[in-house]
TORKOL-4160 file (C-alpha; in steps of 0.2 Angstrom, whole numbers, padded with zeros to 4 digits, m for minus):
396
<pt num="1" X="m0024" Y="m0126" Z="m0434"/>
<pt num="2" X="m0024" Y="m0125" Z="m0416"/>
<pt num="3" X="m0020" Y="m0106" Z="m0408"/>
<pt num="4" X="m0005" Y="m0110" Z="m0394"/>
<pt num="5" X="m0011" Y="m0105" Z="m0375"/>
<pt num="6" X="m0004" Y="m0092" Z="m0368"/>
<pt num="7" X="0009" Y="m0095" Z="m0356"/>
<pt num="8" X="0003" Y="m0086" Z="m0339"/>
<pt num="9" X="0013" Y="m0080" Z="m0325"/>
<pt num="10" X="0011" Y="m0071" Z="m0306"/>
<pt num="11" X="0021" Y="m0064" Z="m0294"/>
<pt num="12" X="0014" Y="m0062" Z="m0279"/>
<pt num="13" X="0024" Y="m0055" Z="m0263"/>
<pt num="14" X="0020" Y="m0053" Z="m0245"/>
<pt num="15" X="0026" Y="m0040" Z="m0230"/>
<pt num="16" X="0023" Y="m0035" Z="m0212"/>
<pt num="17" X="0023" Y="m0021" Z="m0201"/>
<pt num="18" X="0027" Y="m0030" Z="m0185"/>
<pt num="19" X="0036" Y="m0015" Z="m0178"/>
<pt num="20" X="0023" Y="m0001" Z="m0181"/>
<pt num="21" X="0035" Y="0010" Z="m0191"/>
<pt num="22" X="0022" Y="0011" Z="m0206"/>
<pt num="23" X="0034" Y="0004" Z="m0219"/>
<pt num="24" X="0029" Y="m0015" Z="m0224"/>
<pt num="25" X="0043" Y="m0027" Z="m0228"/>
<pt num="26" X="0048" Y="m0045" Z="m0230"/>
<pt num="27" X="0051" Y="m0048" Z="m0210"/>
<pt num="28" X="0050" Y="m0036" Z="m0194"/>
<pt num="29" X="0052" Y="m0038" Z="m0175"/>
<pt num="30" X="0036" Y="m0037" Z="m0166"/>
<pt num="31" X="0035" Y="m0026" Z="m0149"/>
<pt num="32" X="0029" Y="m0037" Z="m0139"/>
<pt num="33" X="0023" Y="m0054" Z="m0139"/>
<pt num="34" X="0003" Y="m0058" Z="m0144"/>
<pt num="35" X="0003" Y="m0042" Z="m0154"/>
<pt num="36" X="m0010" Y="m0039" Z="m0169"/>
<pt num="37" X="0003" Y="m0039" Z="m0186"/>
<pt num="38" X="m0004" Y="m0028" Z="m0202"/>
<pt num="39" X="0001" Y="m0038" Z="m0217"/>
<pt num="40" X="m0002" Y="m0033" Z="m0235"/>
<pt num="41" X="m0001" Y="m0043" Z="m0250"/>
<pt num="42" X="0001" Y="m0038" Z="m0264"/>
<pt num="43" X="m0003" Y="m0049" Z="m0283"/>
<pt num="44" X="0007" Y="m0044" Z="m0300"/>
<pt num="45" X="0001" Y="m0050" Z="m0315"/>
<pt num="46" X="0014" Y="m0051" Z="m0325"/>
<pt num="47" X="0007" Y="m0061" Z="m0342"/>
<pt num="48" X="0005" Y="m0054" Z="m0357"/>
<pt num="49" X="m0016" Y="m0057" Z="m0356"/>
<pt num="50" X="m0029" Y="m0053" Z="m0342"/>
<pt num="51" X="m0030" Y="m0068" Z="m0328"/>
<pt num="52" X="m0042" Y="m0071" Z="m0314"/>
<pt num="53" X="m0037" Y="m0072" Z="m0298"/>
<pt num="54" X="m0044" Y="m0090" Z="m0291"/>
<pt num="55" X="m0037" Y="m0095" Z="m0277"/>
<pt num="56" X="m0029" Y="m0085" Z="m0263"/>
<pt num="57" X="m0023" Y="m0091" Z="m0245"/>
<pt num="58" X="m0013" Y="m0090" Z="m0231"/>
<pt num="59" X="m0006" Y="m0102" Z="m0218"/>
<pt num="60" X="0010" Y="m0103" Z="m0206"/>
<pt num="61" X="0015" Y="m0116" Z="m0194"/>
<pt num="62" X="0002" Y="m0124" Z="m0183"/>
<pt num="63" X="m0012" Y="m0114" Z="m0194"/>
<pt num="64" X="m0019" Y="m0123" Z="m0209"/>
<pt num="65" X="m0021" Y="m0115" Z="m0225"/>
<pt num="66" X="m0037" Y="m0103" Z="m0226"/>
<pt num="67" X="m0046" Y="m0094" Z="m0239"/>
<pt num="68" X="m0040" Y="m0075" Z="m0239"/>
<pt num="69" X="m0060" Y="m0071" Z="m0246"/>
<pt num="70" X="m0060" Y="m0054" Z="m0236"/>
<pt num="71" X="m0045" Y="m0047" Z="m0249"/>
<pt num="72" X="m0060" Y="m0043" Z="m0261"/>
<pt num="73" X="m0048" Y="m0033" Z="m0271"/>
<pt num="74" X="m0038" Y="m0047" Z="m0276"/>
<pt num="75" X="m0049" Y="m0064" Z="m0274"/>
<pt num="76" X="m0059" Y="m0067" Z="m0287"/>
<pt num="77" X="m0054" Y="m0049" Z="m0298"/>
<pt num="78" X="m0047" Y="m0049" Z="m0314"/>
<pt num="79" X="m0031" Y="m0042" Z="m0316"/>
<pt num="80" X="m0026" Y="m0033" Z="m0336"/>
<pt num="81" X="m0008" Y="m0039" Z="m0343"/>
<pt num="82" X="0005" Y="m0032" Z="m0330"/>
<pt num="83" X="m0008" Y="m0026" Z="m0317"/>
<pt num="84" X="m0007" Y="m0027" Z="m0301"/>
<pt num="85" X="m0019" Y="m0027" Z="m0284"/>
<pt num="86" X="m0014" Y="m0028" Z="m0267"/>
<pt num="87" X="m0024" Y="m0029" Z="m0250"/>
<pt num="88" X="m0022" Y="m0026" Z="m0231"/>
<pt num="89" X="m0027" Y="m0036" Z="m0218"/>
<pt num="90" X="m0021" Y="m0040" Z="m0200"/>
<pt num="91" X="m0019" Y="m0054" Z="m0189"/>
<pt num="92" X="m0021" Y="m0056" Z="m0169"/>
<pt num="93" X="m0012" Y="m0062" Z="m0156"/>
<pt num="94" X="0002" Y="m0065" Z="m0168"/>
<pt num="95" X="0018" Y="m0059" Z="m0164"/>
<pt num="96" X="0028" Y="m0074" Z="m0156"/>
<pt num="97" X="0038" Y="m0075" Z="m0140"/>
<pt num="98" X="0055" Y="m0069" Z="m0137"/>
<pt num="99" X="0067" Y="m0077" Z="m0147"/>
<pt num="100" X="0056" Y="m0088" Z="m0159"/>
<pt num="101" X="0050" Y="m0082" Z="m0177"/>
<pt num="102" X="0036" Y="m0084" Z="m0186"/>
<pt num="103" X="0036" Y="m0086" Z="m0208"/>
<pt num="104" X="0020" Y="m0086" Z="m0213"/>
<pt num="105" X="0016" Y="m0090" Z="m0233"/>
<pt num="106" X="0003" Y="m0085" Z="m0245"/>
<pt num="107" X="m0001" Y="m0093" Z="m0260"/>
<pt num="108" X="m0011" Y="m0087" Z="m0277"/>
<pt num="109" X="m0016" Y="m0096" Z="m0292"/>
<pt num="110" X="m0023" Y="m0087" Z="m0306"/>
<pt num="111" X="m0031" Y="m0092" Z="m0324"/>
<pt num="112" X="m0034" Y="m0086" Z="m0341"/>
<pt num="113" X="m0051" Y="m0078" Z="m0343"/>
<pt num="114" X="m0064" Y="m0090" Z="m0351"/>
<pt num="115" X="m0051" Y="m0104" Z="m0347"/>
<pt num="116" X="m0052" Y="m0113" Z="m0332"/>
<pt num="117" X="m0035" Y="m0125" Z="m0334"/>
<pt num="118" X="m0023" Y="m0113" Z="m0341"/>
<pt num="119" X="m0014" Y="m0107" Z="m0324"/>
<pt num="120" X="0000" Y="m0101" Z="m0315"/>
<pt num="121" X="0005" Y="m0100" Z="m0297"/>
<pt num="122" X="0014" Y="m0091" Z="m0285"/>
<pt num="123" X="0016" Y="m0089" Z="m0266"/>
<pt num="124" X="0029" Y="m0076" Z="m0254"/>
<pt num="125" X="0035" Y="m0077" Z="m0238"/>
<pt num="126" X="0034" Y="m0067" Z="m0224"/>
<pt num="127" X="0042" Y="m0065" Z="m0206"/>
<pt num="128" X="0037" Y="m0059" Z="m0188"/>
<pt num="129" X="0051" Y="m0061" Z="m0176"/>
<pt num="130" X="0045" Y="m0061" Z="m0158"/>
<pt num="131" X="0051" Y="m0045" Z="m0146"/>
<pt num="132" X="0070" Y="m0043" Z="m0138"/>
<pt num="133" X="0069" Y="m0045" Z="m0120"/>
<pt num="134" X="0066" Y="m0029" Z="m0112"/>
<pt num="135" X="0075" Y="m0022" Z="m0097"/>
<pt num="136" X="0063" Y="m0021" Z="m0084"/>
<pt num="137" X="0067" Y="m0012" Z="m0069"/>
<pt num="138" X="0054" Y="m0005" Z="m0055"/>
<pt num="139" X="0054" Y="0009" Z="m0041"/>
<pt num="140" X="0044" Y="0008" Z="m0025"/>
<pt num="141" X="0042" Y="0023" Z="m0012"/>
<pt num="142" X="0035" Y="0019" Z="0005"/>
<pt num="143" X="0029" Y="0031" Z="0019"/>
<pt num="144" X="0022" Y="0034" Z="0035"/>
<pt num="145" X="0011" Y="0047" Z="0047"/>
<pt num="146" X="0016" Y="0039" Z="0062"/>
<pt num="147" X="0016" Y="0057" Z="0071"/>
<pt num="148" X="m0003" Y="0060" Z="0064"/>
<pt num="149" X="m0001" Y="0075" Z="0054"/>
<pt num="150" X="m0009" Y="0070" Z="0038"/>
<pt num="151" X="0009" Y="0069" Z="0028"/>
<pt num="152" X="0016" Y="0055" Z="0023"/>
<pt num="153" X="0034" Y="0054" Z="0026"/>
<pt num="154" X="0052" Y="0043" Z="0027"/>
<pt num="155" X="0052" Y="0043" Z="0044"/>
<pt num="156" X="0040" Y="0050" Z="0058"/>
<pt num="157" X="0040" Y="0049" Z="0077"/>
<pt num="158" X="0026" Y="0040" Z="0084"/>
<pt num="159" X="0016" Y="0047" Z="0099"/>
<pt num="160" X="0013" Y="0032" Z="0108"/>
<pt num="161" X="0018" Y="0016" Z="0110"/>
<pt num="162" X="0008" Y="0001" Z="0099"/>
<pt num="163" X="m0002" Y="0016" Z="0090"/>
<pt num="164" X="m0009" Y="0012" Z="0073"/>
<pt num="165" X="0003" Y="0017" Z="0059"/>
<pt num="166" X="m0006" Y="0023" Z="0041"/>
<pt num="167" X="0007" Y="0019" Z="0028"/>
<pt num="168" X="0009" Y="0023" Z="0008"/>
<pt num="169" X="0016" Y="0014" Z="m0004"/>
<pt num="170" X="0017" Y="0020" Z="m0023"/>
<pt num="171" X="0024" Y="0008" Z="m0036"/>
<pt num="172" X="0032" Y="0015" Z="m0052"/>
<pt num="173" X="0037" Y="0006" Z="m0070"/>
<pt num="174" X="0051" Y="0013" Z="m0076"/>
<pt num="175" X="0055" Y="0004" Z="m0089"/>
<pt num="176" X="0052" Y="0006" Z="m0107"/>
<pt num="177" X="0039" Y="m0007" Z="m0108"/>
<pt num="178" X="0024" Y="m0011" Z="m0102"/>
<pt num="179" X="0026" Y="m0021" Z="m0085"/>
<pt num="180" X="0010" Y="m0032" Z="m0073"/>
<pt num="181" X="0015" Y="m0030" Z="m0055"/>
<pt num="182" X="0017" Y="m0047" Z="m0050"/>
<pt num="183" X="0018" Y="m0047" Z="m0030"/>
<pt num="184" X="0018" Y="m0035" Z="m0018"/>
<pt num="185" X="0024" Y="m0039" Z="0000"/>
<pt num="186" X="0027" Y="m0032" Z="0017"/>
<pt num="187" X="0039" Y="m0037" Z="0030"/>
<pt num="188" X="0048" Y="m0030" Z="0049"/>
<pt num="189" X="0061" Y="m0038" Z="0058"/>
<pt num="190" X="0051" Y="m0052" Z="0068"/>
<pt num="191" X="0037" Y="m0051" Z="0054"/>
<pt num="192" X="0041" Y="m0062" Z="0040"/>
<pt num="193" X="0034" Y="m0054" Z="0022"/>
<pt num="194" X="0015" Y="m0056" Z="0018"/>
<pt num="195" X="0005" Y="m0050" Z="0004"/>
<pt num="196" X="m0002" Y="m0032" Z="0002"/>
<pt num="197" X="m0014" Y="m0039" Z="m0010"/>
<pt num="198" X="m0030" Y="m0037" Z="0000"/>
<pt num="199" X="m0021" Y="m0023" Z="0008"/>
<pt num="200" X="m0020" Y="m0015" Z="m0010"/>
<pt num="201" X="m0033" Y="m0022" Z="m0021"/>
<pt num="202" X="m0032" Y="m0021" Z="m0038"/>
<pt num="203" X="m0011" Y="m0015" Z="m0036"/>
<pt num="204" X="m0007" Y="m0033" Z="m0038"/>
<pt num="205" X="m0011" Y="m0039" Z="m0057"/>
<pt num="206" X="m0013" Y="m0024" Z="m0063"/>
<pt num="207" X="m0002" Y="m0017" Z="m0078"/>
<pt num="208" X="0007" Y="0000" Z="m0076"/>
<pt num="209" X="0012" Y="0006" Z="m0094"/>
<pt num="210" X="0030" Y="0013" Z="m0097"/>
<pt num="211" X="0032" Y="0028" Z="m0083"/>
<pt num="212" X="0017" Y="0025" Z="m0073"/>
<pt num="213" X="0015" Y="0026" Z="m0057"/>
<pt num="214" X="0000" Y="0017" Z="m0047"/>
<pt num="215" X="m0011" Y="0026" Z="m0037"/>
<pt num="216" X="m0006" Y="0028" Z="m0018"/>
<pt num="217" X="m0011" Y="0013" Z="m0007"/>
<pt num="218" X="m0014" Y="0017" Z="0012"/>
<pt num="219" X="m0015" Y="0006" Z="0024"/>
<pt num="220" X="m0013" Y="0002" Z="0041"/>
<pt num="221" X="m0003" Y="m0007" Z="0052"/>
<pt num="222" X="m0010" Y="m0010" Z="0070"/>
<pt num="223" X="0000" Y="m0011" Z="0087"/>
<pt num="224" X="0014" Y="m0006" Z="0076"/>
<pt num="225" X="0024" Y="0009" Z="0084"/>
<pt num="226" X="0039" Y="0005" Z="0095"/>
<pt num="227" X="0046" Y="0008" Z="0113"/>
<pt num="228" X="0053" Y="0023" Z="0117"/>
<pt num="229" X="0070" Y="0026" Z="0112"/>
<pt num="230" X="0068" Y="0010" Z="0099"/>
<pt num="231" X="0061" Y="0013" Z="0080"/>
<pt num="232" X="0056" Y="0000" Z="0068"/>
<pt num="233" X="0059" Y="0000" Z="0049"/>
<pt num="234" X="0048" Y="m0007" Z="0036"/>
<pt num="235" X="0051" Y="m0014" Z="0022"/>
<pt num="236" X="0040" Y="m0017" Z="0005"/>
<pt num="237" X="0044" Y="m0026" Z="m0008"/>
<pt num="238" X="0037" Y="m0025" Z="m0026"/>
<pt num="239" X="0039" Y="m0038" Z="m0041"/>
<pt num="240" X="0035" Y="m0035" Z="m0059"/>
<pt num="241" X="0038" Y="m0045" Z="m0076"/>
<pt num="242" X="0037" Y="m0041" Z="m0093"/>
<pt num="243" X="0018" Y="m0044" Z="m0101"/>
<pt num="244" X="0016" Y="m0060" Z="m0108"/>
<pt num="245" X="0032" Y="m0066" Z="m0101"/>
<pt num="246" X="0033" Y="m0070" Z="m0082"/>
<pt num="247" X="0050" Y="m0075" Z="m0084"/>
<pt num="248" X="0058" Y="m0059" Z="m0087"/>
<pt num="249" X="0056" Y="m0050" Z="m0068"/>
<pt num="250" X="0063" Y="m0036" Z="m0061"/>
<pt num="251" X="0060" Y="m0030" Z="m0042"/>
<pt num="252" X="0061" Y="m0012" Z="m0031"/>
<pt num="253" X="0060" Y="m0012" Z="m0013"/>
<pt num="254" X="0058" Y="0002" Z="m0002"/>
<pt num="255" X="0057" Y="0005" Z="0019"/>
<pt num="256" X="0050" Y="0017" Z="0030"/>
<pt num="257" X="0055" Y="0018" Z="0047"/>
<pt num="258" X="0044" Y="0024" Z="0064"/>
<pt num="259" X="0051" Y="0029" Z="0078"/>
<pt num="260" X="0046" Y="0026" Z="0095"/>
<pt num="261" X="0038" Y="0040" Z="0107"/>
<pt num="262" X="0049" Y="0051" Z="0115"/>
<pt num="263" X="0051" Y="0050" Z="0133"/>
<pt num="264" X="0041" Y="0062" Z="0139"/>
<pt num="265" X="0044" Y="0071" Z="0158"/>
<pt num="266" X="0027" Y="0066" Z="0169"/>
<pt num="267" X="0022" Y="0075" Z="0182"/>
<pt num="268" X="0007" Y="0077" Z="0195"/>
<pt num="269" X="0000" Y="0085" Z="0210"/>
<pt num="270" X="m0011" Y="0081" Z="0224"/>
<pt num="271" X="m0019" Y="0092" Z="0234"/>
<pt num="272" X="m0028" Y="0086" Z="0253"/>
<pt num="273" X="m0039" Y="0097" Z="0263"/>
<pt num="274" X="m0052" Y="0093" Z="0276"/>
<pt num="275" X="m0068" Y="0098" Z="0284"/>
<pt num="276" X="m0064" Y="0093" Z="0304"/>
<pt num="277" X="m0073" Y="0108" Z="0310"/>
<pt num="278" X="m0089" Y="0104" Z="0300"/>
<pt num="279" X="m0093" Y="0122" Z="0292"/>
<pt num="280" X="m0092" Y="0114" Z="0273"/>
<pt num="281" X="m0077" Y="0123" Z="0269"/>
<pt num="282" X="m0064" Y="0113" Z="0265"/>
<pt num="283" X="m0043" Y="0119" Z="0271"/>
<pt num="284" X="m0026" Y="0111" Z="0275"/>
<pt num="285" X="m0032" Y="0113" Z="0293"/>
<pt num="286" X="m0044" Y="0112" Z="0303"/>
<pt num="287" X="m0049" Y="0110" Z="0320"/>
<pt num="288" X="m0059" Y="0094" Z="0325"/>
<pt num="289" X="m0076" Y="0098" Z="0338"/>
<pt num="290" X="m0074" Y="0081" Z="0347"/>
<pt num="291" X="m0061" Y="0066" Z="0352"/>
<pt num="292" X="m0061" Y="0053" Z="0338"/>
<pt num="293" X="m0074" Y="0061" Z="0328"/>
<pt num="294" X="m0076" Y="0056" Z="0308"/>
<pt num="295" X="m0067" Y="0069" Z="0300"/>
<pt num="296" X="m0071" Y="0072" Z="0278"/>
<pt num="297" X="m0056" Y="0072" Z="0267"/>
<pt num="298" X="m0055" Y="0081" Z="0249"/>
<pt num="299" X="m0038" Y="0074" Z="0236"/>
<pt num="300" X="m0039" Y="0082" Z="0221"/>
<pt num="301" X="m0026" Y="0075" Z="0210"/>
<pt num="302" X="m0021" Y="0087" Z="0194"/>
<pt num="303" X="m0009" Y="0081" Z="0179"/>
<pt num="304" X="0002" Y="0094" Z="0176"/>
<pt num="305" X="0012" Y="0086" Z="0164"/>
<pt num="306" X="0009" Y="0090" Z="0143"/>
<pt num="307" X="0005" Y="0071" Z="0140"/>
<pt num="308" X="m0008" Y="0060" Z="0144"/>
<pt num="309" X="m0004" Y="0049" Z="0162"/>
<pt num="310" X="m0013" Y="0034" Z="0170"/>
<pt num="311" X="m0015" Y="0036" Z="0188"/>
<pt num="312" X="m0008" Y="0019" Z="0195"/>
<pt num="313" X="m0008" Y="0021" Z="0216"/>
<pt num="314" X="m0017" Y="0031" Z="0227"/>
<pt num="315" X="m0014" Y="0029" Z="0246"/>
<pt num="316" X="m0018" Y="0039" Z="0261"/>
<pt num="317" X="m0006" Y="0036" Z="0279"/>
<pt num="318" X="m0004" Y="0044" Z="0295"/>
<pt num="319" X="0008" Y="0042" Z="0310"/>
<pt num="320" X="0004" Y="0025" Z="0316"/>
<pt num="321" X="m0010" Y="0021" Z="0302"/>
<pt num="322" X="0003" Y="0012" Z="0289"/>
<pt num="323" X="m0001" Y="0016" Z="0271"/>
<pt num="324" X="m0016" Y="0009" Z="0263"/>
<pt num="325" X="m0026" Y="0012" Z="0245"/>
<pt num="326" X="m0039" Y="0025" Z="0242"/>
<pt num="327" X="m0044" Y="0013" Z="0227"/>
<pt num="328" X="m0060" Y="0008" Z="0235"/>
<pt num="329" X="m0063" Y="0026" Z="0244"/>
<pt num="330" X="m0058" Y="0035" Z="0226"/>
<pt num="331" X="m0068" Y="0026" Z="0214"/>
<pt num="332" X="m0064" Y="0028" Z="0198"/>
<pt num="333" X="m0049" Y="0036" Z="0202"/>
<pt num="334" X="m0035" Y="0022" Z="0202"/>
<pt num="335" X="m0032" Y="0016" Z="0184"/>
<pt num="336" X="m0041" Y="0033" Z="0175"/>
<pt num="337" X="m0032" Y="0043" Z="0162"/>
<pt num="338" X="m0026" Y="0061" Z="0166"/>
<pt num="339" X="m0026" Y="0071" Z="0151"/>
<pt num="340" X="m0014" Y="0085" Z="0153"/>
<pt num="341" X="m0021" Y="0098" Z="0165"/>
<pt num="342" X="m0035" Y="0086" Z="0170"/>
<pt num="343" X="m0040" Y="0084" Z="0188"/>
<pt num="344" X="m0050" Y="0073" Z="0196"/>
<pt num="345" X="m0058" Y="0073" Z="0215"/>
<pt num="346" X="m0058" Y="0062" Z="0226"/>
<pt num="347" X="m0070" Y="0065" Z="0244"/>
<pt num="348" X="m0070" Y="0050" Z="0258"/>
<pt num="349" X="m0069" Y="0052" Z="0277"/>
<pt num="350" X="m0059" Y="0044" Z="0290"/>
<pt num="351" X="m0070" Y="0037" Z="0306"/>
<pt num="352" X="m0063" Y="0036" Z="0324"/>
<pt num="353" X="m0048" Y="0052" Z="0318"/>
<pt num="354" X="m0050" Y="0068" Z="0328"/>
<pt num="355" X="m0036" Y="0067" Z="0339"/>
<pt num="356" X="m0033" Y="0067" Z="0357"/>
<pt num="357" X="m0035" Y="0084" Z="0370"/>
<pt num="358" X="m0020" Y="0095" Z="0364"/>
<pt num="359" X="m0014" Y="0082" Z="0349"/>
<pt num="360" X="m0013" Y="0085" Z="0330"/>
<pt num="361" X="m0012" Y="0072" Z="0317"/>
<pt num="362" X="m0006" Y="0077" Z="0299"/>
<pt num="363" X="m0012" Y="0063" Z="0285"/>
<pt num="364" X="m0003" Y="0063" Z="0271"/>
<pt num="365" X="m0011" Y="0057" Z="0253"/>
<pt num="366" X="0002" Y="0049" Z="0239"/>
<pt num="367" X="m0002" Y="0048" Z="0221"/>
<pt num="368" X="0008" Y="0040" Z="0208"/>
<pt num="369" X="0005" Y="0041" Z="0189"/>
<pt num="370" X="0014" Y="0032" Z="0174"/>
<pt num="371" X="0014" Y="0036" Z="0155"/>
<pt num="372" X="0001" Y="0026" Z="0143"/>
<pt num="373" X="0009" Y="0011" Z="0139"/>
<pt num="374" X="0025" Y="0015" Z="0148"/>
<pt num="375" X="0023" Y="0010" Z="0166"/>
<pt num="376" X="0041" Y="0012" Z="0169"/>
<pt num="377" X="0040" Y="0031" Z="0165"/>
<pt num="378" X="0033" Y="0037" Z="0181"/>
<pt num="379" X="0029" Y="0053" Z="0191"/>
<pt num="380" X="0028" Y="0055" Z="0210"/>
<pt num="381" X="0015" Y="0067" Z="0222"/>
<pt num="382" X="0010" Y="0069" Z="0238"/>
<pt num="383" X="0003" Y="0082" Z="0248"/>
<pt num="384" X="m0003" Y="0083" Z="0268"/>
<pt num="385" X="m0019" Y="0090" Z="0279"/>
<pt num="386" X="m0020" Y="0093" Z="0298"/>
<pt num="387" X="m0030" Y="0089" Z="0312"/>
<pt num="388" X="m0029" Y="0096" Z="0328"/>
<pt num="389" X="m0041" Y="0097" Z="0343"/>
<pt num="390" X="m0048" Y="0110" Z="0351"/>
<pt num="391" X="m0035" Y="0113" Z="0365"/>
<pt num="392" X="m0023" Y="0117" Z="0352"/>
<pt num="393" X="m0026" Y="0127" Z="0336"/>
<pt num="394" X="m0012" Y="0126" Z="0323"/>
<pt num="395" X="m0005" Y="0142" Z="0315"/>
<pt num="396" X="m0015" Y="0146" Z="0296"/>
């Protein structure tokens, strides 16, 4: 009489942890899309003999079906009457895009110990919804140290006009999520936007994490301070998407405004002495030895103002003797720098100028000086020496 098989059975079921929490079950939501998803399985023999566990494998859309050796604990074991045997494992770059879903299915066969075509099958399901979108959103803080002082701030006053700005630019995620920063741009009225990525390299492309804040960028923006009384505002653009998903985008801007130079008040002195009377000592007047005799001039021309000033003219006149420059006579004078308080000599001498028998002849020395970059802001001074003749001897 021939002894009836054993009627086998298997229940097999599958779960995720796609969300993180810890706790596997039939489907979760991802975090993000690409994400690694743990996935246990777990095989329940639920005969009424021992069975061996002989095939096990795993497959979803667009992945054929595959061998699930690495889960020794279940693949080739033999499980007792109502055992059971489970196994973790994890699979990357699984979790799918926003709005799409994943079902992923593993199947089992198992057979009677000793006999090879006495089986039973099962398989489960399991599913991996891709991420919601996240709201992305994005801060940016722009400065500048357009007065110098080492601290960057929303607005500063330049000290001169086309100076070199430093600027700072700080960009912040706060969102919730992970975000790349995308573009970063730059832009003035009468200067469309450009990129700050050579300006900031390794800002743009980089991923800030949820809170971060990237590290200061400075840079500089030549000929960049405006005119007097004018300012000129800035304004920086940053543009960042979700990771994995350039199509969801947020963007934060921010502007930092420089003022032009304050007006400042110029002034300047000259001061014109001669030697007519040849004793090396130079005075406002002197007394010439002969009739048309070469007389030595000294101009010392002082800035008195608390800026810097350019010295633009320089001329030297007397009655009848229209005015004419000292550039070639002072040179190195005409188009110098004064720093404030700074002097500079000027020595020539006028041939053919010792007046006549009981004459006198003033000359008079005219200096005018502009602001750097400013030639409209202007300061005026002038200053006179005598010469008489030996019949006549001017008061001291």
């Amino acid at each position: 009489m021939n002894t009836p098989l054993p009627v086998l059975s298997v229940d097999i079921t599958k779960a995720n942890d796609a969300n993180g929490d810890g706790t596997f079950t039939d489907a979760e939501q991802a975090k993000t899309a690409g994400q690694t998803v743990p996935f246990r399985i777990t095989v329940h023999n639920t005969s009424k003999v021992p069975v061996v566990v002989s095939t096990l494998t795993d497959e979803w859309p667009g992945r054929a079906a595959f061998d699930l050796t690495s889960c020794t604990a279940i693949f080739g074991q033999t499980l007792a009457a109502g055992a059971t045997a489970s196994c973790d494992f994890s699979e990357t770059n699984y979790a799918p895009a926003t709005g799409l879903s994943r079902v992923n299915t593993v199947k089992t066969t198992v057979h009677e110990v000793n006999n090879n075509a006495n089986t039973a099958s099962d398989q489960a399901t399991s599913t991996v919804t891709g991420p919601n979108t996240p709201v992305l959103s994005v801060t940016v803080n722009k400065l500048n140290d357009a007065n110098g002082d080492k601290s960057f701030t929303k607005s500063e006053t330049a000290k001169t006009v086309g100076q070199t700005v430093p600027f700072q630019v700080v960009v912040t995620n706060t969102s919730a999520v992970p975000a790349v920063v995308g573009s970063l741009t730059d832009e003035w009225p009468g200067k469309a936007a450009f990129s700050l990525d050579q300006a900031c390299p390794g800002l743009v492309g980089s991923t800030l994490a949820a809170g971060a804040s990237s590290t200061p960028c400075v840079f500089n923006e030549a000929n960049y301070a405006p005119a007097a009384g004018s300012s000129l505002t800035n304004t920086v653009k940053a543009l960042v998407h979700e990771v994995g998903a350039t199509g969801n985008t947020a963007q934060g801007q921010s502007t930092s405004t420089v003022i032009g130079p304050t007006t400042p008040v110029l002034a300047v002195t000259v001061n014109k002495v001669n030697d007519a009377n040849s004793d090396g000592t130079f005075t406002k007047s002197e007394t010439a030895k002969t009739v048309g005799q070469t007389v030595p001039f000294q101009a010392t021309i002082t800035n008195t103002s608390a800026t810097p000033v350019v010295v633009g003219a320089l001329t030297d006149e007397w009655p009848g003797m229209p005015a004419f420059t000292l550039a070639t006579a002072c040179s190195g004078i005409v188009g110098t720098t004064l720093d404030p308080g700074q002097s500079k000599l000027c020595s020539f001498s006028e041939t053919n100028y010792g007046p006549a028998s009981g004459a006198s002849l003033t000359d008079t020395v005219k200096v005018d000086v502009h602001q750097p970059g400013n030639t409209a802001n202007t300061a005026h001074g002038e200053s006179t020496s005598t010469v008489a003749d030996r019949a006549r001897r001017p008061c001291r």
